[in-house]
KOLDOVO-555474 format. One record per residue (C-alpha): residue number from 1; y, z, x. Coordinates in pm, 1 decimal, m for minus. Each point is the difference from the previous one (the first is absolute). Layout:
BEGIN
<r NUM; <Y; Z; X>>
...
This chain:
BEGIN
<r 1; <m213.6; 2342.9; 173.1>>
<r 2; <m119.1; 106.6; 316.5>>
<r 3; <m275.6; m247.0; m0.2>>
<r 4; <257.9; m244.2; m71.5>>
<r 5; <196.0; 66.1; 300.0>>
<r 6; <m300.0; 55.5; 217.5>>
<r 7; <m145.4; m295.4; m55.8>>
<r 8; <353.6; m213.3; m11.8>>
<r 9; <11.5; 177.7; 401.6>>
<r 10; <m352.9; m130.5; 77.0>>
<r 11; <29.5; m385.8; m159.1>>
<r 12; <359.4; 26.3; 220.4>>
<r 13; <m266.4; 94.2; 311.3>>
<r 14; <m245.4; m282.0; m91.8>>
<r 15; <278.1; m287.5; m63.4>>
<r 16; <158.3; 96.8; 396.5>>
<r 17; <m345.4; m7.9; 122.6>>
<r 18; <m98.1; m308.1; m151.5>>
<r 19; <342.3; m164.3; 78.8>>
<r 20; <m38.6; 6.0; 364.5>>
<r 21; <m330.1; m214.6; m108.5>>
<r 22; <132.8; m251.2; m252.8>>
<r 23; <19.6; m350.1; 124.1>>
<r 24; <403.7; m22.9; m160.3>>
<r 25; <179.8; 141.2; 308.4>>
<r 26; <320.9; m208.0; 20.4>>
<r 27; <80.0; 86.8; m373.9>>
<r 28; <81.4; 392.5; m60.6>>
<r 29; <88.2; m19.0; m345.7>>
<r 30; <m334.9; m229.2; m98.1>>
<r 31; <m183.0; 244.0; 250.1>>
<r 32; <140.7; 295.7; m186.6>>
<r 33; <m52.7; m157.2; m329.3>>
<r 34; <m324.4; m105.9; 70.9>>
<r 35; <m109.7; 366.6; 98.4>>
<r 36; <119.0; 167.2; m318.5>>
<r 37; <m223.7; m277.1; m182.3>>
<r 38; <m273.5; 89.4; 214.1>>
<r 39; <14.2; 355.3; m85.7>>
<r 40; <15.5; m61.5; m328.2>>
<r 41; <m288.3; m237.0; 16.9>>
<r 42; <m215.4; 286.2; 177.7>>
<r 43; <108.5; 372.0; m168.4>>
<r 44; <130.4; m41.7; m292.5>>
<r 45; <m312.8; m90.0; m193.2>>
<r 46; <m49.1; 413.2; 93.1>>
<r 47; <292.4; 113.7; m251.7>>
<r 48; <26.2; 104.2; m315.4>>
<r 49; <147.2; m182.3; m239.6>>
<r 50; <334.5; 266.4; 28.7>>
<r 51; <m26.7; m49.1; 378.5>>
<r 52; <m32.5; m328.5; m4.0>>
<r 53; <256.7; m88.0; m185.3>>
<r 54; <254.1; 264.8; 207.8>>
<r 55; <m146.2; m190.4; 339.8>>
<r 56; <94.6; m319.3; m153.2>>
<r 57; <376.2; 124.9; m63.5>>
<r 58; <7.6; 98.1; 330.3>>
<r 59; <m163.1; m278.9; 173.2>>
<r 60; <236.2; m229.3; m197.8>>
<r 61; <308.7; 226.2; 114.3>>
<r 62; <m127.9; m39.1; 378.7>>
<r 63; <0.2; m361.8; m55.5>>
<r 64; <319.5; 43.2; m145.2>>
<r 65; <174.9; 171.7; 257.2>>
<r 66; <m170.0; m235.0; 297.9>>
<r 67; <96.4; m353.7; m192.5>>
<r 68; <347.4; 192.7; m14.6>>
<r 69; <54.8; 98.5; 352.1>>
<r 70; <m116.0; m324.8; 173.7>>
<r 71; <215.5; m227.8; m246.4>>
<r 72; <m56.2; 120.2; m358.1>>
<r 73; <m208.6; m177.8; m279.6>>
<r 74; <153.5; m350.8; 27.3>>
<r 75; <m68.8; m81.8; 342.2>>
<r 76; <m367.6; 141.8; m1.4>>
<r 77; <m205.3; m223.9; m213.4>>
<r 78; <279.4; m110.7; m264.1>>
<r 79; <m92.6; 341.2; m192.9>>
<r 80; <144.1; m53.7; m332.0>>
<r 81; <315.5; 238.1; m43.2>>
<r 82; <89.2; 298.1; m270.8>>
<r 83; <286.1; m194.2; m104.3>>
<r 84; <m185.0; m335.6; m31.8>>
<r 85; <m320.2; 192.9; m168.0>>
<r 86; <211.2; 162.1; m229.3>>
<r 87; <132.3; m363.0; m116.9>>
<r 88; <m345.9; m117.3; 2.1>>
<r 89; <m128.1; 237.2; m180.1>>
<r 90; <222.6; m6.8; m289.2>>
<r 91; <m23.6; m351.7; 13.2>>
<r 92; <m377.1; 0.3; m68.0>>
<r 93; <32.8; 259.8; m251.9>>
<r 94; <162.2; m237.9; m219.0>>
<r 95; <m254.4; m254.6; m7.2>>
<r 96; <m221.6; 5.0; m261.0>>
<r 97; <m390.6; m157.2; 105.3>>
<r 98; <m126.2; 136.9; 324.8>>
<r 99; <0.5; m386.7; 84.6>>
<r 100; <359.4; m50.8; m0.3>>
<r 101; <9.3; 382.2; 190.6>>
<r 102; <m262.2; m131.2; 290.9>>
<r 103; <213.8; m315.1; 65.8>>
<r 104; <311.8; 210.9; 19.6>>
<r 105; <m146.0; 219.0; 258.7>>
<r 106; <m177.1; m315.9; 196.1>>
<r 107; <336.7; m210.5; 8.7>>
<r 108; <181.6; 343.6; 101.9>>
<r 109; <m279.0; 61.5; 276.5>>
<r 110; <76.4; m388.8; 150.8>>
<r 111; <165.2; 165.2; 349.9>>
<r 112; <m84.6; 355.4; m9.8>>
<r 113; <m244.5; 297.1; m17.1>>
<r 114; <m77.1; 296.0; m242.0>>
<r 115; <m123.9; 340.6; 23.0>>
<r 116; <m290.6; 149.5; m213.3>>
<r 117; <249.3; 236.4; m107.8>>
<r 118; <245.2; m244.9; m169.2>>
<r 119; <m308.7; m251.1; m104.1>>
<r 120; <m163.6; 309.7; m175.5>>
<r 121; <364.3; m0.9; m241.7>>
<r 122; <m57.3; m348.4; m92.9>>
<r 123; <m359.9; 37.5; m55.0>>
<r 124; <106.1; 281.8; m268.4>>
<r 125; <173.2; m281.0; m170.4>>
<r 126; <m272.2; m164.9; m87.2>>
<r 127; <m226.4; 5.1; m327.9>>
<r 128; <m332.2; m136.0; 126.9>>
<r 129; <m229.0; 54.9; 299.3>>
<r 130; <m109.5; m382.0; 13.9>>
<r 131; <376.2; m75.6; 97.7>>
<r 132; <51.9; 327.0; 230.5>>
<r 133; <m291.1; m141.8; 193.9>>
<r 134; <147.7; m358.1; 7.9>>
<r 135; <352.5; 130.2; 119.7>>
<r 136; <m164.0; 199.9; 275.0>>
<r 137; <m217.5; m229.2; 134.6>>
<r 138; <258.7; m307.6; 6.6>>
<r 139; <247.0; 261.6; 183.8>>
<r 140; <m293.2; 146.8; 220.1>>
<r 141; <136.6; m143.6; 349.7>>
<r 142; <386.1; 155.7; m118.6>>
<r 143; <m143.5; 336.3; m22.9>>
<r 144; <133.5; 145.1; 303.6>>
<r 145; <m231.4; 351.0; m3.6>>
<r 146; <m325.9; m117.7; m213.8>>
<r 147; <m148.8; 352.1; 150.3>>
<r 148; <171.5; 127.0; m286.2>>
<r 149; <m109.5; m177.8; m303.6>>
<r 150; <m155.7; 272.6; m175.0>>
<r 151; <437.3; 85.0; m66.1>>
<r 152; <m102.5; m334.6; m224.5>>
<r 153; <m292.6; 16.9; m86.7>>
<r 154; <26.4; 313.7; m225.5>>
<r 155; <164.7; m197.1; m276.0>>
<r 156; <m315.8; m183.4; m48.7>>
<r 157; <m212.0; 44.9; m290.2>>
<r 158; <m315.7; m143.7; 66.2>>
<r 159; <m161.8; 211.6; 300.6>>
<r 160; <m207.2; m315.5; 71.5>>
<r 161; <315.5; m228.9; 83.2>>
<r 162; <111.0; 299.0; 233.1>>
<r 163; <m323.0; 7.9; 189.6>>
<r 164; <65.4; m395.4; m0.2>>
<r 165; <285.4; 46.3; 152.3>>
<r 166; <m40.4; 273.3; 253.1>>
<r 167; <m294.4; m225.3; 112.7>>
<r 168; <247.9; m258.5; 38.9>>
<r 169; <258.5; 163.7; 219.0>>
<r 170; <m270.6; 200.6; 204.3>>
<r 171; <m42.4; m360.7; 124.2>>
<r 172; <372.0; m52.5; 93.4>>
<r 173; <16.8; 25.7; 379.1>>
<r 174; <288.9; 325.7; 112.3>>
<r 175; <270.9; m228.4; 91.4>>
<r 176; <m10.9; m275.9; m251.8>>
């Protein structure tokens, strides 16, 4: 635990520094948001598994707390809500084919954004990896923190489609 907190102190150190370097000064929450990706992007390869995971939750809370105190999850990004997953989610729960489930989740997308952390629930919902991989990579511009794909990723079968995929989003831009 005290690694954990040592190194959450130092990747807060590193995202100031870099921040007074990153091209996105007129935005503070993108600058911000775009910092905790960065760290992400750069340390947390380092973890274990366990501390991974426990960086992630906090990382996600940090982003959580920002998005909150400059306007809260609507106004940054169109961040899908808990009250609007929650419908989602139970929605796409009662389809049956992952088919019907992907367009659900497309149409429901139209206007807004996602987390890894709600997109890794639907994901769950799903039988096969073929269709996981479909849904993720149709969505991939309304993931709104694709550092964190590995939340997703776990709930694939085939460790060649999550190489595939981490591949894939290590060529997704911070930012995009």
């Amino acid at each position: 635990m005290k690694r954990l907190i040592s190194l959450g102190i130092l990747l807060v150190c590193v995202g100031i520094a870099y921040s007074h370097t990153s091209p996105f000064r007129a935005d503070p929450e993108s600058r911000i948001i775009h910092n905790l990706n960065y760290i992400e992007n750069m340390y947390f390869k380092y973890l274990s598994p366990h501390e991974r995971r426990e960086a992630v939750k906090i990382m996600n809370e940090t982003r959580e707390l920002i998005v909150g105190v400059i306007g809260g999850p609507s106004h940054y990004h169109n961040i899908m809500g808990d009250e609007a997953f929650f419908i989602l989610y139970n929605n796409v729960k009662k389809e049956i084919t992952d088919s019907a489930k992907t367009k659900l989740i497309q149409k429901s997308l139209a206007n807004g954004k996602i987390t890894c952390s709600q997109l890794e629930k639907l994901v769950a919902l799903y039988t096969f990896d073929n269709r996981r991989e479909e849904l993720i990579k149709g969505i991939a511009d309304k993931i709104i923190d694709p550092v964190n794909i590995e939340v997703v990723l776990q709930h694939f079968d085939s460790s060649v489609k999550r190489d595939q995929l981490r591949d894939f989003f290590s060529k997704i831009k911070p930012g995009n």
